[in-house]
C-alpha positions in Angstrom: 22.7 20.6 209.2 20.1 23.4 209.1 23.2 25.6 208.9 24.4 24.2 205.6 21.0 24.0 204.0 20.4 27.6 204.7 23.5 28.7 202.9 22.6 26.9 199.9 19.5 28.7 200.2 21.2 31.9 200.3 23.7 31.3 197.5 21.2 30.7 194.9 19.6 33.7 195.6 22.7 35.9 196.0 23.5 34.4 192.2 20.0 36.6 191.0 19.9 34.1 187.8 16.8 31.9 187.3 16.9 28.2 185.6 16.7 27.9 182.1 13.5 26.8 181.0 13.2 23.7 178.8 12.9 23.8 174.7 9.4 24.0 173.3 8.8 21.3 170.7 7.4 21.8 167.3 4.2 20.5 166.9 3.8 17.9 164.7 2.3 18.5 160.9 -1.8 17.2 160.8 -1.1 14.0 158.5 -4.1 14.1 155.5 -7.2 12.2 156.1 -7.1 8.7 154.9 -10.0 6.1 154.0 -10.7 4.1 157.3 -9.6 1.0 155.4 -7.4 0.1 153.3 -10.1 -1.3 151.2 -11.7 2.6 150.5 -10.9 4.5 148.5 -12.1 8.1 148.8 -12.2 10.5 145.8 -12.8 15.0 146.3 -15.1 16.5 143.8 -12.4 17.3 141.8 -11.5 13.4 141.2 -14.7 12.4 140.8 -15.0 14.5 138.1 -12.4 13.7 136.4 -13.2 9.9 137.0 -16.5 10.4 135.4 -18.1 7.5 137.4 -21.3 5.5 136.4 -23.0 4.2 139.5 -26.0 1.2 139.2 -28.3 -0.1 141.6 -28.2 -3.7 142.1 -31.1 -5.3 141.5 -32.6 -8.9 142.1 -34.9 -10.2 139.9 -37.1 -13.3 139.1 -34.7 -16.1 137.6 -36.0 -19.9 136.5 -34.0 -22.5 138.5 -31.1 -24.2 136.0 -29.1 -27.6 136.4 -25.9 -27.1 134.9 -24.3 -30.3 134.0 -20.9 -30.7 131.8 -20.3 -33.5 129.5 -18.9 -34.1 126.0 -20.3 -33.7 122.6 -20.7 -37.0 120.6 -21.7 -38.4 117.2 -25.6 -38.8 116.8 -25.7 -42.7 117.0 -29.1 -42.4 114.7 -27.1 -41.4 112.2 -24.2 -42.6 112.3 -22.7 -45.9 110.2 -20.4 -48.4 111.2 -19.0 -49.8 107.9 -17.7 -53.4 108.4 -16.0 -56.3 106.2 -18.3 -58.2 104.4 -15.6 -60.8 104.3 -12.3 -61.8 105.1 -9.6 -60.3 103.1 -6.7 -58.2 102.7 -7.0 -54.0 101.9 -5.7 -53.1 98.7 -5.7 -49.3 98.7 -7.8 -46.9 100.9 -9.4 -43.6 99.2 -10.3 -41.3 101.9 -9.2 -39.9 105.4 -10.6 -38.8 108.5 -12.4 -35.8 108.5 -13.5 -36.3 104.5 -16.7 -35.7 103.8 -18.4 -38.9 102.2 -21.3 -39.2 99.6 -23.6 -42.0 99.7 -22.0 -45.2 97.5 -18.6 -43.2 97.3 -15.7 -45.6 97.4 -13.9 -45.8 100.6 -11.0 -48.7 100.2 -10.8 -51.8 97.9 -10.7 -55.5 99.3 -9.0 -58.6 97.6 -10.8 -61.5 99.2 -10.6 -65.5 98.1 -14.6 -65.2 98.6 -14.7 -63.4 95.1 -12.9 -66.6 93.4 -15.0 -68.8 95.3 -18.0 -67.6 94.8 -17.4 -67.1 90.7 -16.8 -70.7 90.6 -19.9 -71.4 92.6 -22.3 -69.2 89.9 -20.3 -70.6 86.9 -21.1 -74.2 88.5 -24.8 -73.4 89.3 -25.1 -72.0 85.4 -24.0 -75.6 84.2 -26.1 -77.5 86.4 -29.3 -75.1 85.2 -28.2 -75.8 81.6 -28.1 -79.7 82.3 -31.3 -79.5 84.5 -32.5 -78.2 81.3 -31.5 -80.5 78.9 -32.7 -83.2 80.9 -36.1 -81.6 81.7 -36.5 -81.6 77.7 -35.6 -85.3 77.5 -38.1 -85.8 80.5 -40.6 -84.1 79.0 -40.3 -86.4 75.8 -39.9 -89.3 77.7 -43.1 -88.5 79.2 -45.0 -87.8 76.0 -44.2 -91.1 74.2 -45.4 -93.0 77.1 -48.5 -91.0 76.7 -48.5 -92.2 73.7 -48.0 -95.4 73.7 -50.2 -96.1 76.7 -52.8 -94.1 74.4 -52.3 -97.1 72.0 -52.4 -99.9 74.0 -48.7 -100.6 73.1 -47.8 -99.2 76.8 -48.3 -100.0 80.5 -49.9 -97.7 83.2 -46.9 -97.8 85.1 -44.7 -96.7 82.4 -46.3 -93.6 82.0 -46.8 -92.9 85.7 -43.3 -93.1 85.7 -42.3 -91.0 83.2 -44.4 -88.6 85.0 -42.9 -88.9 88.4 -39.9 -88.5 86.3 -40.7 -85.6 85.0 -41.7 -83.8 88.1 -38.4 -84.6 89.6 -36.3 -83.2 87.2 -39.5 -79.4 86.9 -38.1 -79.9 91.0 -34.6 -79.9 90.2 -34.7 -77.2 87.7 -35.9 -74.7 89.9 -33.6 -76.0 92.5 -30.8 -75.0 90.3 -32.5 -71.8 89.2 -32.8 -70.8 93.1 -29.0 -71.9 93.4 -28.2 -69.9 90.8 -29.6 -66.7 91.7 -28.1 -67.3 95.2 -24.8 -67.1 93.6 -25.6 -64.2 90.9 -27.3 -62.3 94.1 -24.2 -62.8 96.4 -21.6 -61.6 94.3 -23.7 -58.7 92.7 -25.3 -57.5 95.9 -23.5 -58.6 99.0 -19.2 -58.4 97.7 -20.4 -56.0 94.5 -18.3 -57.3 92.3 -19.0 -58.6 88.4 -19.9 -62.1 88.1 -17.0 -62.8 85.7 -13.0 -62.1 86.6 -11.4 -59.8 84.2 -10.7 -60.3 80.8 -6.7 -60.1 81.6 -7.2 -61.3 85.1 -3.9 -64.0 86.2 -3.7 -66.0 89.5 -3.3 -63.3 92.4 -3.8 -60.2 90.1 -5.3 -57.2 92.6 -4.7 -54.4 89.9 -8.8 -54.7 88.6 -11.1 -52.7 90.5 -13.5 -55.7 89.3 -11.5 -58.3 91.1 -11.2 -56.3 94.3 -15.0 -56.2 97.1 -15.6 -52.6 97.1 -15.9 -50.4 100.2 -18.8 -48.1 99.8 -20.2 -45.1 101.7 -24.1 -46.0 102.8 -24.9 -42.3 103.0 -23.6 -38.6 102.8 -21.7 -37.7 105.9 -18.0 -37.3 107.3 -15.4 -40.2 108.0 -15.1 -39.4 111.8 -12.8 -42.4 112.0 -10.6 -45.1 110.0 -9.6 -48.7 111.3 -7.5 -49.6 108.1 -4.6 -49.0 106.2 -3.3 -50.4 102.5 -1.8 -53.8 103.4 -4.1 -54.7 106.7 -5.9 -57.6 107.1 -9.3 -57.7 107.9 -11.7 -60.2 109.1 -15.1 -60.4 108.7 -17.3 -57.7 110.7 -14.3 -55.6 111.2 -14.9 -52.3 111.9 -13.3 -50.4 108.8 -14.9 -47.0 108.7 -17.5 -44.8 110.8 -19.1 -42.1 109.1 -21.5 -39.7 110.2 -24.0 -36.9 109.9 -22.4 -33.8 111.8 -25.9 -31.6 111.0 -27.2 -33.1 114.1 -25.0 -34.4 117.2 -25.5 -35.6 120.7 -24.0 -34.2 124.1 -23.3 -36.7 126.6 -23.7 -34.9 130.4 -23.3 -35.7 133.8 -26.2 -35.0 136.1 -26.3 -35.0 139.4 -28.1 -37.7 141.8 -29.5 -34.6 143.4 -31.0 -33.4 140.1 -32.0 -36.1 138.5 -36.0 -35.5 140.2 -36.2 -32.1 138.5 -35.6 -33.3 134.5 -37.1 -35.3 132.3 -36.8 -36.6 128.4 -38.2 -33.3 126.2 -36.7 -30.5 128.6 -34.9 -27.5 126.3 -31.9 -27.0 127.0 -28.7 -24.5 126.4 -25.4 -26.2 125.8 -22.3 -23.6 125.6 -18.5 -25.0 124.5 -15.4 -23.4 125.2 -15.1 -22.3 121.4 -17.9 -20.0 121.1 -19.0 -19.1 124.7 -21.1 -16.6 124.1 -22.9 -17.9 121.7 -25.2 -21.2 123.0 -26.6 -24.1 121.3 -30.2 -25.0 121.8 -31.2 -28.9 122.3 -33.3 -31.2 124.0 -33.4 -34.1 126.9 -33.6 -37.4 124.5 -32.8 -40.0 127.7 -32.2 -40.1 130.8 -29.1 -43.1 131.4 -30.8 -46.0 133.9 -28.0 -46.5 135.7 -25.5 -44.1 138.1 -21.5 -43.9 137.8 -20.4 -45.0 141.1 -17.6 -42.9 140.9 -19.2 -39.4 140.3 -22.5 -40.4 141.5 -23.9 -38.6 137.9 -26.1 -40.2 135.1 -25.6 -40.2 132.1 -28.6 -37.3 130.1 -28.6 -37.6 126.1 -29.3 -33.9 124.8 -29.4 -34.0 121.0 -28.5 -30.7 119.2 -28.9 -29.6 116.1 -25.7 -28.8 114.1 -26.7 -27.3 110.3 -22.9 -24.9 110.2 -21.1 -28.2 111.7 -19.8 -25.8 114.6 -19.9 -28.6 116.9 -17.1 -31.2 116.5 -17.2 -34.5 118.1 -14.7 -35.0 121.5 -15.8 -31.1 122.5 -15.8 -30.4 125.7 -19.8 -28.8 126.6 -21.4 -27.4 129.2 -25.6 -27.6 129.7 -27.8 -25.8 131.3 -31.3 -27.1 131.9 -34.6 -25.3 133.2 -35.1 -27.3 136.3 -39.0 -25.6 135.7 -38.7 -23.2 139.4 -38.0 -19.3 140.0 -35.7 -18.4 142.6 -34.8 -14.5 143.2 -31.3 -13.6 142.0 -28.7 -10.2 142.5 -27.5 -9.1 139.3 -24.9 -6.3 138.0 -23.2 -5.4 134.6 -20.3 -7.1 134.0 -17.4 -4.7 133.7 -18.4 -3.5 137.4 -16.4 -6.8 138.1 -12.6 -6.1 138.5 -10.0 -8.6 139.6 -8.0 -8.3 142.5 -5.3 -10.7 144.0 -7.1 -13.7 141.9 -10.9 -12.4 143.3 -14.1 -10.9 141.9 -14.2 -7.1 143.6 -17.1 -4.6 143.2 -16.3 -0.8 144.1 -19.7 0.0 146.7 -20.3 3.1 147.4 -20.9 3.4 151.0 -20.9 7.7 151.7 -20.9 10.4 148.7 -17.3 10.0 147.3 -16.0 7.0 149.5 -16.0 3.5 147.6 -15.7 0.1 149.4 -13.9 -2.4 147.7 -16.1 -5.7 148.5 -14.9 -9.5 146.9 -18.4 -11.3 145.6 -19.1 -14.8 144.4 -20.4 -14.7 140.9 -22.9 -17.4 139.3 -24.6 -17.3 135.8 -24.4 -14.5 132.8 -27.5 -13.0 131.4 -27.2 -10.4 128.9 -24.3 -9.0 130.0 -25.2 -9.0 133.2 -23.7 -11.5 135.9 -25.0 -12.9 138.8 -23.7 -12.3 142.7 -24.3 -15.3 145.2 -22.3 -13.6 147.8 -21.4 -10.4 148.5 -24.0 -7.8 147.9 -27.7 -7.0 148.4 -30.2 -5.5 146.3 -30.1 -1.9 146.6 -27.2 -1.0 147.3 -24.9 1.2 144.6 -22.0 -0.2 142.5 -19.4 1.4 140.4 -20.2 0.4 137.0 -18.4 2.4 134.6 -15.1 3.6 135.7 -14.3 0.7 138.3 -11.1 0.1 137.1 -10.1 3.6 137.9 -10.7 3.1 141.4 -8.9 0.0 141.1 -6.0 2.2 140.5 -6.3 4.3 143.0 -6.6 1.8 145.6 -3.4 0.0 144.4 -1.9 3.2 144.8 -2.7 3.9 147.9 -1.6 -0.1 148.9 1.9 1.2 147.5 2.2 4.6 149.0 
């Protein structure tokens, strides 16, 4: 055995070659320097240069405490008018349409109602029964001055001239009965239907065609028709809604507060209301009530904020949005707005962490103030934002994501 092995031995080195020695391996290329997340970005001088970057501070100051509420704008109820059907009757024609704006005694629609016949024949009754009153107050008069007369002479009794005067005073009574009777019936269809004591000169048995025969509609002041409850043809009973017109210079918002709020407010607080049509450019109102009783559903009450509306921007139905001075100052972090980018459906804010290396941090925003919005989450005051330029680093970073 020890035989064999030492020929090997011998064989290998009779051979004078040695073993070949393994390859060498390249060594591997340094890879660049990256961020050390993917949520830096990291710009040279040269970049930054080109970026021309505006960095702020972020600041926190002094803020009052605000209840924001939403709600609905709404017709101002003080001025607003509900017109109604004096009577029952049928609607010849209608004049106007919604959004129309009204003047005070402007004709709305026209009304054919048996009330106008009736009450003709009622005034043209109470005139005859005046005119007889009349007559016989003469005669009673007379009667009463012969009996005078005769009772003067001895020709007459006592009790024949007591009775003409008991007479007489009955039938003074009656008259002005009749004279109260028939100003009831001139007043009625003069000032309540508004129609002309007499039918029309070429007036026939159902004729609708004279504006005299038909109870006008009328406007009882300037505003706009918000809404109309009638058409030609319709039948309306008495105190029917018909019309509602109102005054658009001044409206009401309707908005839901809080159980949780409802200690901090009270009836005389300003307030700024904001709809979707012009948000940046809020209205300013005040606290008129405060509703007694909660939705069970929402757990709100209803606050009346009454606004004042001279350009008629504000339009009835509106969705609003209020924010009330609750009275308290709480510290708040604010930054400019176009610091803000967007980012798989989030706020982001570029931070600047080291000289040229930018962190790319989500935050909760809250109110806007000036152009400035506010961060609940996310940052602290002090530290340094990307203002200007943010959307360039924005860029970069989604580059980098793709590479």
């Amino acid at each position: 055995m020890r035989l064999m092995a030492w020929f090997g031995v011998m064989m290998l080195v009779g051979c004078g070659s040695t073993p070949e020695q393994a390859p060498v391996k390249a060594a591997a290329p340094k890879e660049e320097a990256a961020p050390e997340s993917s949520k830096e970005v990291k710009l040279d001088e040269k970049q930054l240069a080109q970026a021309r970057l505006e960095m702020v501070t972020v600041r926190s100051q002094a803020l009052q405490e605000t209840i924001t509420s939403n709600g609905r704008i709404t017709v101002n109820e003080n001025r607003s008018w509900h017109v109604g059907a004096v009577t029952e009757g049928k609607i010849i024609r209608v004049l106007v349409f919604p959004g129309d704006r009204v003047k005070k005694d402007q004709l709305l629609a026209g009304m054919h109602s048996h009330d106008i016949h009736e009450a003709r024949a009622e005034y043209r009754k109470a005139i005859a029964e005046d005119a007889r009153l009349k007559t016989a107050l003469s005669y009673s008069h007379r009667f009463r001055d012969r009996a005078k007369r005769l009772y003067d002479l001895k020709a007459g009794s006592l009790e024949q001239l007591e009775h003409a005067e008991a007479e007489l005073k009955n039938t003074q009574s009656a008259v002005e009965n009749a004279k109260t009777e028939l100003d009831r019936t001139r007043r009625h269809l003069v000032e309540f239907l508004q129609v002309t004591l007499d039918d029309h000169e070429d007036h026939e048995t159902g004729d609708t065609t004279h504006a005299e025969d038909l109870i006008p509609v009328k406007a009882p002041a300037d505003g706009v028709l918000i809404d109309r409850h009638v058409t030609a043809g319709s039948v309306a009973n008495q105190g029917d809604e018909l019309f509602l017109i109102s005054d658009l210079s001044s409206v009401w918002m309707i908005a839901a507060v809080n159980e949780e709020h409802l200690g901090k407010i009270r009836t005389g607080m300003t307030v700024k209301v904001t709809v979707q049509a012009y948000p940046e450019q809020p209205f300013t109102g005040r606290i008129t009530r405060i509703g007694d009783q909660m939705d069970p559903a929402t757990r709100t009450a209803p606050v009346r904020i009454e606004l004042a509306n001279p350009a008629g921007r504000l339009k009835p139905e509106m969705y609003a949005s209020a924010e009330i001075a609750a009275g308290s100052t709480a510290q708040a972090v604010f930054i400019p707005q176009e610091a803000l980018q967007q980012m798989e459906k989030s706020n982001v804010v570029f931070v600047q962490t080291k000289p040229g290396l930018f962190e790319a941090r989500e935050v909760e925003t809250g109110r806007v103030l000036r152009g400035d919005v506010e961060v609940t989450k996310g940052l602290q005051a002090g530290e340094v934002v990307v203002a200007k330029g943010s959307y360039t680093l924005k860029s970069q970073l989604l580059k980098g994501s793709l590479e």
